[in-house]
N, C-alpha and C positions, 0 to 999 in steps of 0.2 A: 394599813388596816382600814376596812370600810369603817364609814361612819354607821352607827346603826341611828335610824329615826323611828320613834314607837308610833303607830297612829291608835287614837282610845276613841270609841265613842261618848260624846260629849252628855248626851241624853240617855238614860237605861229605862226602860221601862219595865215594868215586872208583872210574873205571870202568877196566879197565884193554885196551888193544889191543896187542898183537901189531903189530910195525910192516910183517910182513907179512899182517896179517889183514883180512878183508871188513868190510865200512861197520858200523859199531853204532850203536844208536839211541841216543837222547838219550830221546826223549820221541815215543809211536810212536801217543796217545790219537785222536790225526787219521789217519787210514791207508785207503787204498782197497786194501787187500789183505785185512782182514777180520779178521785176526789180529795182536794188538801183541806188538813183541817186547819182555821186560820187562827189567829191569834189577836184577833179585833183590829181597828185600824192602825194602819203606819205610823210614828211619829216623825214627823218632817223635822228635819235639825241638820247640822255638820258634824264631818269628822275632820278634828283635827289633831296637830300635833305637829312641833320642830318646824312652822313653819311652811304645813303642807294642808291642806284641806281638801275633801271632796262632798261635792253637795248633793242631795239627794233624800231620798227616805231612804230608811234603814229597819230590818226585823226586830221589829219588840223583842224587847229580852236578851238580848244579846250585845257584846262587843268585844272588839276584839285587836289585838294588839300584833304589829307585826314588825320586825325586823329587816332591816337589809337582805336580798334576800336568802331570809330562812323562811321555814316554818310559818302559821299566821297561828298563834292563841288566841280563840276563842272561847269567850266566856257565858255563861247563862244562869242569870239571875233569877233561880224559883224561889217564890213566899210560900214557903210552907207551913200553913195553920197547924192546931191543936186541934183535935177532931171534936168535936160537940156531943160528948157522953159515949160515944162509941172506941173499940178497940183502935190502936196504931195499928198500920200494915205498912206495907211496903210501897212505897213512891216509884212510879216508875216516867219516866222524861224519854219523848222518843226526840232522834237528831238524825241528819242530812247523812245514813250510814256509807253510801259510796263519797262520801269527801272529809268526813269529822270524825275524830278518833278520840274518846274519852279517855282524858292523860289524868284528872284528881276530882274531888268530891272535895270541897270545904263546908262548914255550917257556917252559923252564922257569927258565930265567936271567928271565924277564920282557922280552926282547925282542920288539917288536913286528916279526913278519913284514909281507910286504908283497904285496898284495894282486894279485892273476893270476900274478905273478911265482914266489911260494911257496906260495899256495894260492888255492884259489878254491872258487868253489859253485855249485852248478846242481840241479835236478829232488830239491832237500829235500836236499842232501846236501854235507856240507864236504868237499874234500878238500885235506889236506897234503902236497903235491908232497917224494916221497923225498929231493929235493936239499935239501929246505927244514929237513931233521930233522936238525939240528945237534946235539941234545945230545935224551939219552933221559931219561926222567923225566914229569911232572906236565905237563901243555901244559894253555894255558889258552884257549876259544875263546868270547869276545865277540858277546853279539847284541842288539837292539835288538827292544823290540816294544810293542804298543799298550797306552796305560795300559788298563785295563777300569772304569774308572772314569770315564766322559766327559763327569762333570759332578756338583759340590753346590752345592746353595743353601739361604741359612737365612733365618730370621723369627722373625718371631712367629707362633705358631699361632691359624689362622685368617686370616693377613695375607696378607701380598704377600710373597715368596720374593725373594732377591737375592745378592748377594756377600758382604754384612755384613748385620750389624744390631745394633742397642744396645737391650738388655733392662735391665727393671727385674728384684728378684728376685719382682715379682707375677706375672711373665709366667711362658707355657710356650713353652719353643723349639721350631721344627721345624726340623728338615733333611732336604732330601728328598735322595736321592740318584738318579743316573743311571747305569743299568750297560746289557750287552746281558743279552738275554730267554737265561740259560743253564739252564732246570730245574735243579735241585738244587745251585744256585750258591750261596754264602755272601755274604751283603753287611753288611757290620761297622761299626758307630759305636761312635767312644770320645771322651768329651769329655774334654779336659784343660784343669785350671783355668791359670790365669796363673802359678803354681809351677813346670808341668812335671808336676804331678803328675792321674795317672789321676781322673780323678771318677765318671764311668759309663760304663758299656761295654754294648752291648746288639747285637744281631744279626738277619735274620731271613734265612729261604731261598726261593728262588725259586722260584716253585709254578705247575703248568700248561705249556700249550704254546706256542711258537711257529713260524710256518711259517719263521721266517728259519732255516737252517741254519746259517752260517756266520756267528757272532756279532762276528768282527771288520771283517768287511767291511758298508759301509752301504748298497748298494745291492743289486737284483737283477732279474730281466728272466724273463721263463718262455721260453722257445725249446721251439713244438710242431714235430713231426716227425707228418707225417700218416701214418697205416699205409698209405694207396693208394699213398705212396712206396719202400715197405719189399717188397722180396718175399719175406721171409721172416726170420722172427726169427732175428737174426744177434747173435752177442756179443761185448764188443770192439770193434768197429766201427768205425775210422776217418772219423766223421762230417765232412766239409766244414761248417763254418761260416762263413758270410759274410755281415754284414750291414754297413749302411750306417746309422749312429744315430747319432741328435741328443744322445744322451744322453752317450755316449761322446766327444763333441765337447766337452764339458765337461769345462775342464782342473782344477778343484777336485772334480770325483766321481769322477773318476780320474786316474793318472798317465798322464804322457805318452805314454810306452812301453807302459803295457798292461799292465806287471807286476803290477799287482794284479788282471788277472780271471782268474777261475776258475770252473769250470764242474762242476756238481753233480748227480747222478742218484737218487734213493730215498736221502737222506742219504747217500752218498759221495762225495766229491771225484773226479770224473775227472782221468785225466792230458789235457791237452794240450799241443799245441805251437801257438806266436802265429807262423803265417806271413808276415803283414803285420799293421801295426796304425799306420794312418796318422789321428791325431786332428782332424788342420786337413786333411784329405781334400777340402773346400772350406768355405764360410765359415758351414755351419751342420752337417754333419755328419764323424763320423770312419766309418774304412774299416776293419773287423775283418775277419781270415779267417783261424780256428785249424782246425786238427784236434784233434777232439777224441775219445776213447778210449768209446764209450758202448756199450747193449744198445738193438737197435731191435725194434721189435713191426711185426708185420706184420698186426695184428689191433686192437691198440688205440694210437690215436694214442698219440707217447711223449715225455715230457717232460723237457728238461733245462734246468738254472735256472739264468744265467749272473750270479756273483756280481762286483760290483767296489767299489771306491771305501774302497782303506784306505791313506793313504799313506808308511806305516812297511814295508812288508815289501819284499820283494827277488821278482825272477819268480818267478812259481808255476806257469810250463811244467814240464812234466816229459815230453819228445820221447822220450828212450829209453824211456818206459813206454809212449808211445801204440804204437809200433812193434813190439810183442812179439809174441806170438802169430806167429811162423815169417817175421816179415819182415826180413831180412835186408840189406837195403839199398834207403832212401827218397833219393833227391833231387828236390829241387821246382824246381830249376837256375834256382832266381831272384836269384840273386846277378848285382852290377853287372857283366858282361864287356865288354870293348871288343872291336871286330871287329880280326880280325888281330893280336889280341896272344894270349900262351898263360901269361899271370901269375893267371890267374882262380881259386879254388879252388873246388869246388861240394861243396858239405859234405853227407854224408851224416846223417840225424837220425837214424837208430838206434842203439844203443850198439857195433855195430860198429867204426863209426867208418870205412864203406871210403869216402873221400872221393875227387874224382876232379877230371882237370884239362882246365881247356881247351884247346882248339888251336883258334885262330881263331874260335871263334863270338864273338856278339853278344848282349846282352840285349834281349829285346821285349815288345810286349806279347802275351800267349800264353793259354793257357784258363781258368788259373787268375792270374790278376793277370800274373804273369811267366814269360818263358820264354825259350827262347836259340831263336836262327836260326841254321843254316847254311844254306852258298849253294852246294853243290852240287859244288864245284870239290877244297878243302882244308879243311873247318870239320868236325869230330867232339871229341866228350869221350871221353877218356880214362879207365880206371882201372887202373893199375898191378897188373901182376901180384905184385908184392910188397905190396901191399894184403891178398892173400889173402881175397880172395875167391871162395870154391872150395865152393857149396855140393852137399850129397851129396843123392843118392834126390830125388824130385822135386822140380818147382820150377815156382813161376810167376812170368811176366813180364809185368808191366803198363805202358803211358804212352799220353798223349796224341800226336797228331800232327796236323800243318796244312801239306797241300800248297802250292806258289804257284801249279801249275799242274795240270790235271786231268791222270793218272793213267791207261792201258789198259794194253790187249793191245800195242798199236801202239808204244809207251813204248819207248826204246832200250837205256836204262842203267838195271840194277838198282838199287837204293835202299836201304840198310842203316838199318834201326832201330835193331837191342842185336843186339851180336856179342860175341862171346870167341873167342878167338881164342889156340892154342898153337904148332901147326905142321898142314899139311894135312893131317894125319890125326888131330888133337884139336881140333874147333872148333865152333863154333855160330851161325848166324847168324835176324837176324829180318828179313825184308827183302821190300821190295815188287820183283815180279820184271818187268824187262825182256826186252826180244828177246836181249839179249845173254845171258843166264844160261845156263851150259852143261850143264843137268840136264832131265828131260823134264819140266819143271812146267809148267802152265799160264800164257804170259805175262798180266802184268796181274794175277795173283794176289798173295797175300799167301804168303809161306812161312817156315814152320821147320824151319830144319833143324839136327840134331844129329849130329856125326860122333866116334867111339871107338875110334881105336887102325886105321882106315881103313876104316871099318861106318858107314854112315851111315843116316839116317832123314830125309825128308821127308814133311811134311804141309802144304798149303795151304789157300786158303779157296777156297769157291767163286762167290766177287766176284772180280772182275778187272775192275772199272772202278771208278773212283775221282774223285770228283766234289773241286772245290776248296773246301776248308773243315777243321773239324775234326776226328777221326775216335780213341775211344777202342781200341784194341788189348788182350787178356788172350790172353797164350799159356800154354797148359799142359802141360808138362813129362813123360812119364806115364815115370819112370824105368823101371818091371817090366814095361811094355809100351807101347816109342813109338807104334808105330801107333797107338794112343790118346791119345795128344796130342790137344790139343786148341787152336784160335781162334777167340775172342771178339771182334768189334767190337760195337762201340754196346751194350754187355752182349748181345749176341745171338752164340748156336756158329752161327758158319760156316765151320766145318769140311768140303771137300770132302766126305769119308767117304772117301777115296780118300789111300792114300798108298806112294811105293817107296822101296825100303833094304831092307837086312841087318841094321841095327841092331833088335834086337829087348827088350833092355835094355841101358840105359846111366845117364850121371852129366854132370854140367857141375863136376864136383870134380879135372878136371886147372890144373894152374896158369898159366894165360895172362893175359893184361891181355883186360881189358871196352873195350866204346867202344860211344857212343852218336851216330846219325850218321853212323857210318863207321866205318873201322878199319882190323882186315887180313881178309882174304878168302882161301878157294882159290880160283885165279885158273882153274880147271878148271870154276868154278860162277861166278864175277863177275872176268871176265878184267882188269878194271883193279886186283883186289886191294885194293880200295878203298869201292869203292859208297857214295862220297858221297851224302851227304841234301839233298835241296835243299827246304827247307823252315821247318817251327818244330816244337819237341818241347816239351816239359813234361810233369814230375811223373814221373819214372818210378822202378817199385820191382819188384824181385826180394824173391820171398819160395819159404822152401819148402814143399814140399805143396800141396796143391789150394786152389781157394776152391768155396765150392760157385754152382752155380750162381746163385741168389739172393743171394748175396754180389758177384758181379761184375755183376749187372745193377743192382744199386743202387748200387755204384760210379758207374757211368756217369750214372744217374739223379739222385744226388746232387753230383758234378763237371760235370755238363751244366750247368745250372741250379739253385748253390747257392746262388740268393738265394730262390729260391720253393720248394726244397726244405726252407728252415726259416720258420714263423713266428715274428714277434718279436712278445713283449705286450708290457708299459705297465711303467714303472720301479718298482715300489715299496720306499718308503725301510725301514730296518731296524726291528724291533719292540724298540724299548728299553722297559727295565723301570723302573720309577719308584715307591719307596720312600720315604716321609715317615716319618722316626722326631720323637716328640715326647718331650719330658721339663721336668718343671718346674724351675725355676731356682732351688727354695726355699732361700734359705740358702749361695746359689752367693758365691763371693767375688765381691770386686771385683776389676774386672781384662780384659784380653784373652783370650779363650778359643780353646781350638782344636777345632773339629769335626773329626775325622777319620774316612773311611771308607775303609774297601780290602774288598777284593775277591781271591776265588777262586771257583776255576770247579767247584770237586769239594765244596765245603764241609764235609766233615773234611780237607782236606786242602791244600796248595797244588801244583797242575800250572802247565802251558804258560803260562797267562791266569792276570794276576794286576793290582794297581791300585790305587794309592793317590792319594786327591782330599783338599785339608784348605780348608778356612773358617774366617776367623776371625772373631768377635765379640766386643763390649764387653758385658760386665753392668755394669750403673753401682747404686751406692747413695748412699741420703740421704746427704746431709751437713749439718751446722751449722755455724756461727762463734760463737763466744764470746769477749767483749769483755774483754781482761786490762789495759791501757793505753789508753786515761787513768783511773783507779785513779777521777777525783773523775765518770765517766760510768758507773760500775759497776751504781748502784742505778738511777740517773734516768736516764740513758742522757743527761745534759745534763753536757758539758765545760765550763766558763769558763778562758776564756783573756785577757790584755789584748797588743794587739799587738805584735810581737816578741819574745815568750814563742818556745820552741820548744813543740811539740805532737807528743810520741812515742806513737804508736799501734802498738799487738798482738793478735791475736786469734788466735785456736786453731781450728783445721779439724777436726770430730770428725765419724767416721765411726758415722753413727745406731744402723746395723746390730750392732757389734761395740763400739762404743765406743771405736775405737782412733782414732790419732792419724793424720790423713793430710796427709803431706808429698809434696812436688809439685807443688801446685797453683800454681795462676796468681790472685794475689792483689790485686786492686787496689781503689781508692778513690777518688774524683771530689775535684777539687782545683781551685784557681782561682789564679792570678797575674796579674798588671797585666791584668785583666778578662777574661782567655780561659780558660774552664773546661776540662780538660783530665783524665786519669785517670793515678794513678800507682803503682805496681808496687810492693807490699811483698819485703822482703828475707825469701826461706824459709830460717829457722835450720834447719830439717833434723827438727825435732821436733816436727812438726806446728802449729807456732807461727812467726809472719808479721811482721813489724815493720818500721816507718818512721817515723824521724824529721823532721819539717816544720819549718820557719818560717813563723808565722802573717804573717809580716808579707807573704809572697806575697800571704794572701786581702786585706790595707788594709783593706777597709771592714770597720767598726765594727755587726755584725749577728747575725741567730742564722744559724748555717749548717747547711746537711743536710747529714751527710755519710753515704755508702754507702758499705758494704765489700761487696763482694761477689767468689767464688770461682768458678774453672771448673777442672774436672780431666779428663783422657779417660775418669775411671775411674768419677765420682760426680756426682750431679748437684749443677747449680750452686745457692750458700747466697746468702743475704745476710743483710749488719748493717750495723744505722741506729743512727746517734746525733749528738745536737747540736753544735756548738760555738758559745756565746756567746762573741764576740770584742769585747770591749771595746777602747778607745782610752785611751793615758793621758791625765791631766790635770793642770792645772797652779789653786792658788787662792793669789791674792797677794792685796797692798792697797795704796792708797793713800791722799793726804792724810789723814795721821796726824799730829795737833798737842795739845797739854798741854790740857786743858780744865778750866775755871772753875769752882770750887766752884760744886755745884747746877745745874751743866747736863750733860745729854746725853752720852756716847760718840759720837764720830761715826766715819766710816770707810766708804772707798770699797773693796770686795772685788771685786776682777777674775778670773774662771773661766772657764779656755780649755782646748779640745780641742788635745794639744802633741805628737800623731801629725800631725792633719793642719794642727795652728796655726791655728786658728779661733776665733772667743766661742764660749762654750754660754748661750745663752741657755735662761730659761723653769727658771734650778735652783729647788731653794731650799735657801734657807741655817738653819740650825739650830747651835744649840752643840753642843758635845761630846755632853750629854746629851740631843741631841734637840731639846728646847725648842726653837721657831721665834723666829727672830732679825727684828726686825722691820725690815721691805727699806724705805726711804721711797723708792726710784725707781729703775728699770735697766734698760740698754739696751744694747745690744752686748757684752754678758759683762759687765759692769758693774756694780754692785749696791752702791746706797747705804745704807749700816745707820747704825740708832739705837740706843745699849743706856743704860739709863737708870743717873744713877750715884748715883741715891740709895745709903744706907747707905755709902757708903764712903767712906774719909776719905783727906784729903790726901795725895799718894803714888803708886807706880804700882801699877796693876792689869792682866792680862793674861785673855785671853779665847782659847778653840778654839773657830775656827767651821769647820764641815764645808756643803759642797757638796757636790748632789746633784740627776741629773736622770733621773728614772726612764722605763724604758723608752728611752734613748738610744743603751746599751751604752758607757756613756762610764764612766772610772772614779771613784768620790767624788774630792775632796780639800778634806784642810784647813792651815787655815794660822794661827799664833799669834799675837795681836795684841794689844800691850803699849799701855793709856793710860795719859796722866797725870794724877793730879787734883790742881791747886793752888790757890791762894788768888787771889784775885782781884789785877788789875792796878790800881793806882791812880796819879791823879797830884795836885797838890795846887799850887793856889794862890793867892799873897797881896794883897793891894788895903789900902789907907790911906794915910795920909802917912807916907811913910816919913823923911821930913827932921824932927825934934825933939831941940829943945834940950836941953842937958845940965840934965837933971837933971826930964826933964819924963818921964812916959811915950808911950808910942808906942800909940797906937789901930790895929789891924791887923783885917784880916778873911782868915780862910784859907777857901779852899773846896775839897773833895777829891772828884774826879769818881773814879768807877767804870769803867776804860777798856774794861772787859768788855761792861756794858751798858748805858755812856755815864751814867750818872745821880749826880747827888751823894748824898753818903757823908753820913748822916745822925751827927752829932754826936755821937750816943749809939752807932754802932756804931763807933766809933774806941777806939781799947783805949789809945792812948797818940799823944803830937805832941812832938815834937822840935826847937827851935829854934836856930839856931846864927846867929852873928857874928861881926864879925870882934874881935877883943881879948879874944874870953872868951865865955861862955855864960849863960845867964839861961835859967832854967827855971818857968814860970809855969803855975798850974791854969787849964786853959779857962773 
């Protein structure tokens, strides 16, 4: 999981509004009006946080918090006063609309207001609904906007770029970073080691040009306007756009709704308004149709660049600015109406706001995607004379219109376009003229007329046939001299030249309700007071003053046919900027590091656009092990052990680089039990030293053993240490057939040597005394071993002997064992032969004979030392 780091502005400075005062800016560096409005001077201070800081000025009023990247929260601190005896109204706060999107409204308690209900936003501009201003003070208002940072990657330089990457301190890193193409933009790298603490900081600035203007948005589209369509350079312009794109059909390059496009002229953002903007229009294109606020050449084709595809921000229509320039009231009456109901509302898009209602019409389909039908009998729109809409000095009146059925002289019932209407002697109507109209107009014409205080004017066209279809209408207004009024169809004056009345100047600035369709009438001029429309209307607008002629016929040119009045090129994606900073890692600790880059768009300074991106990487260094236990593998790296001994092993984890102690790591050593070789985990004391205690008797067999230590850490590359263990087996050396032996023969003895781990002979030892000297074996076979020790020199008595056993290269342990002979004199036995029966007094002739029972042989005479006779009555003792 990223680490997130917040960065907060350290300094706020505040702005302060009047709670009955006009919108103030936030941040005004984006602006199609040419001039920013400022905010007094900068305050010079840091931004920091976690560790990161960037220096610079920063916009009053603001700060803002941002995340790994996500998101950057923006915040904007207004003091809003208690008004000085005057009523509360509504606060409105304009912001950076193509980059900042208002996510909350807090006061000054830190209550969260609530969103349409207490405030809302539209055309760049927050507003706080009077009712909403509970408490005066510090208001805090919450936005949301695009990291500027939309991507880092590191490596190794000269490698492959990625998410991570693990350096040695040979290497040099890169990080490239990813920003938009902003000239004179600040893009900032600071590496921080594994402490937290800064290690290099370095920067560079964004140099050269890009064609993308609008650096947060990824896409863009060129829309030519050909000058053959233009009849004269006109500015301001309420351009129709409409097209039908695969591009926009694409619900990840854009939002659904559309809210992210916007459309651009000579580097400045036009206003428009998104009239329709259907994306699944069918199942490979979406259906745009803005107006949009432009300057058209009627000389050289003119180009405006439709920017989309960001999807943090909020709509970037701005309706009441396209509508400026003296138009007074736009409705495009495409709202959903049902026939015969009068709940409908048809919103006006100007900032006027004079909206209007219906009565009985219907929605259909009309010239410009949508428009309402009436049917002749009861269907007009309404606008309330308390609307006030009352404009003074001239005025023109524009809209579409769609017969159902063709239109003369011969036609019975007038037909009402735009009327207002006060009493019969203040009113105005626009209306196609029947037999029934009780004025000398020509039936079948088109007429206006204006009546003031019971002075009236008429002017009509000179058509009076009317074919079934669609037909654009411009009437104009001439307040200082009606008879020059003026009507427009199809952008062309056809204007009779002829017109009668008294009315010689006048106004449409008395207070009556409007109606579209119908309305009220003098019934002295349209006897049913009424003059239903039996038809389809769309798009109609009241503005005041003239247009000029080239203005109204490009009108019609451009709403005729708005799909061939613009062409659309080919998408192209945004020019991002791409910065590889590289820096050596000489001497960098070990450890996790962080690459951090952010981003500003002024580079001394932080505005609108701002972004932070982090990565993080390993630097690894050497490492060693060094062997502390077993104390007797220190020199020879050869342990001896005999089985069931324990065997405590330690070693030391030393970091190459610094020579310090590294604890942490993952310690282990290959290991064997009833024959399955397996790895076992030393215990980390904490001090860079590692240790485990074994029982040899796991490995049984009697061998030399390999054994590996070997280390892994995240931080250091992995060590190893090797060293032996001869595991010997104990042993066992007895004997047997152990008996007294004969003056002048032999030591005998049978020595038995067994393996007493696994209980087996050892054959193949050999046997030796204490001091070595070899014992001489006369025959052995299954651990058995027959010895001879000769016993010359020594005299009658016992004697004892250490014989030691040994079989090399076995891993088996010596043993010896103490073995006590006897050496005595010989066995004999002795006996007599003669006659033993003799008279008293005679001697007795005896023969004794004495065998050797040792080595069976008779006892020669002479080695007899003395003979002993005995009887019964007494003894007699005779020399042999």
């Amino acid at each position: 999981m990223k680490r997130l780091y917040p960065v907060v502005v350290l300094l706020v400075a505040l702005f302060t509004i009047p709670a009955t005062g006009p919108a103030t800016g936030i941040d005004t560096r984006i602006t199609d009006r040419g001039v920013p409005v400022g905010l007094g001077a900068a305050v010079a201070g840091s931004l920091t946080g976690s560790g990161q800081s960037i220096d610079g000025n920063y916009q009053c009023s603001t700060s803002f918090y941002v995340e790994n990247a996500s998101n950057v929260q923006w915040t904007a601190d207004v003091l809003i006063e208690a008004p000085n005896g005057t009523a509360v109204t509504d606060v409105s706060v304009r912001f950076p609309q193509p980059d900042w999107r208002p996510i909350a409204v807090r006061n000054p308690l830190n209550q969260t207001k609530t969103y349409l209900t207490d405030w809302y936003y539209s055309s760049g501009k927050v507003t706080i609904r009077a009712s909403a201003l509970d408490v005066f003070g510090v208001w805090h208002i919450d936005f949301e906007a695009s990291n500027y940072v939309s991507g880092v990657d590191v490596g190794i330089s000269g490698g492959t770029l990625g998410e991570t990457v693990t350096l040695q301190t040979t290497d040099t890193l890169a990080v490239r970073a990813t920003t938009p193409w902003i000239t004179g933009a600040s893009v900032n790298l600071v590496l921080v080691d594994p402490s937290g603490t800064e290690w290099y900081r370095t920067s560079t600035t964004i140099t050269g040009a890009t064609t993308h203007e609008v650096p947060g948005f990824q896409y863009r589209k060129s829309l030519t306007i050909s000058s053959s369509n233009v009849d004269g350079d006109l500015t301001n312009f309420p351009v129709l756009i409409e097209l039908y794109d695969s591009d926009l059909h694409d619900s990840i390059k854009v939002q659904a709704d559309g809210d992210d496009i916007l459309f651009v002229q000579n580097g400045r953002i036009l206003a428009h308004e998104l009239e329709l903007f259907s994306q699944n229009y069918n199942s490979t294109h979406a259906h745009l149709l803005a107006w949009v606020r432009a300057n058209l050449s009627s000389t050289t084709d003119t180009t405006i660049t439709m920017y989309y595809g960001n999807p943090i921000v909020g709509p970037q229509e701005r309706p009441d600015e396209v509508w400026t320039d003296n138009y007074e009231a736009v409705w495009h009456l495409d709202e959903s109406a049902t026939d015969e109901i009068n709940t409908t509302v048809f919103y006006d898009s100007t900032s006027g706001g004079y909206d209007a209602n219906q009565r009985e019409t219907s929605r259909v389909n009309a010239k410009i995607v949508y428009g309402q039908n009436f049917d002749g009998s009861d269907d007009f729109i309404t606008v309330n004379s308390t609307e006030g809409l009352n404009p003074s000095g001239s005025v023109t009146i524009s809209g579409w219109f769609k017969l159902d059925s063709a239109f003369g002289s011969s036609s019975p019932k007038t037909m009402i376009l735009v009327e207002k209407y006060l009493t019969t002697s203040n009113n105005m109507h626009v209306a196609l003229v029947g037999t029934d109209y009780g004025v000398g107009v020509p039936d079948g014409s088109m007429v206006f007329k204006v009546e003031n205080s019971g002075a009236a004017r008429y002017v009509w066209t000179s058509t009076t046939s009317w074919n079934t279809g669609w037909y654009y209408f411009t009437v104009y207004f001439n307040s200082s001299d009606t008879s020059k009024s003026k009507i427009f169809i199809n952008g062309n004056d056809v204007t009779s030249g002829t017109s009668i009345g008294t009315l010689s100047t006048g106004n449409l600035s008395f207070s009556g309700a409007w109606g579209i369709g119908g309305g009220e009438a003098d019934t002295n001029e349209i006897p049913s007071g009424s003059g239903f429309f039996d038809g389809r209307i769309d798009e109609v607008r009241i503005g005041l003053g003239s247009k000029a002629t080239s203005w109204i016929s490009t009108e019609y040119t451009n709403q005729d046919d708005a799909t061939s009045f613009v062409t659309s090129g080919t998408t192209q994606q945004r020019t991002l900027f791409q910065n590889t900073f590289t820096k050596a890692m000489t001497g960098a600790a070990a450890g996790v590091w962080t690459a951090r880059v952010f981003y500003n768009d002024t580079g001394a300074g932080m505005d609108n656009r701002t972004g932070l991106y982090e990565r993080q990487f390993t630097v690894k260094h050497d490492s060693s092990l060094n062997l502390i236990s077993p104390g007797d593998a220190i020199s020879d790296s050869v342990s001896v052990r005999t089985a069931g001994e324990m065997l405590y092993v330690e070693v030391e984890l030393t970091d190459d680089l610094t020579s310090g102690k590294v604890s942490g790591a993952t310690v282990k050593m290959n290991w064997s039990a009833s024959g399955s070789e397996y790895d076992v985990t030393l215990n980390d004391y904490g001090t860079g030293r590692y240790g485990i205690a074994l029982n040899t008797t796991d490995l049984g067999t009697n061998q030399r053993w390999t054994l590996v230590v070997y280390s892994s850490h995240p931080y250091y590359n992995d060590a190893t240490l090797t060293f032996y263990l001869d595991l010997y087996h104990p042993t066992e050396l007895t004997y047997l057939n152990i008996t007294s032996t004969p003056y002048g023969q032999d030591f005998t003895a049978t020595l038995v040597f067994r393996d007493t781990y696994d209980d087996i002979p050892i054959t193949g030892a050999t046997i030796t005394f204490a001091n070595g000297t070899p014992v001489n074996v006369v025959a052995q076979g299954n651990g058995m071993y027959n010895i001879s020790v000769s016993s010359g020199g020594f005299s009658i008595g016992d004697h004892w002997f250490i014989f030691n056993a040994t079989k090399s290269g076995a891993y088996v342990n010596d043993a010896s064992v103490n073995v006590t002979f006897t050496l005595r004199a010989h066995y004999t036995t002795a006996s007599v032969s003669g006659d033993l029966t003799t008279p008293y007094g005679f001697d007795t002739s005896l023969t004794v004979t004495i065998i050797d029972t040792d080595t069976g042989q008779t006892v020669a005479i002479a080695e007899v030392s003395s003979m002993t006779f005995t009887w019964s009555g007494g003894s007699h003792s005779e020399d042999p």
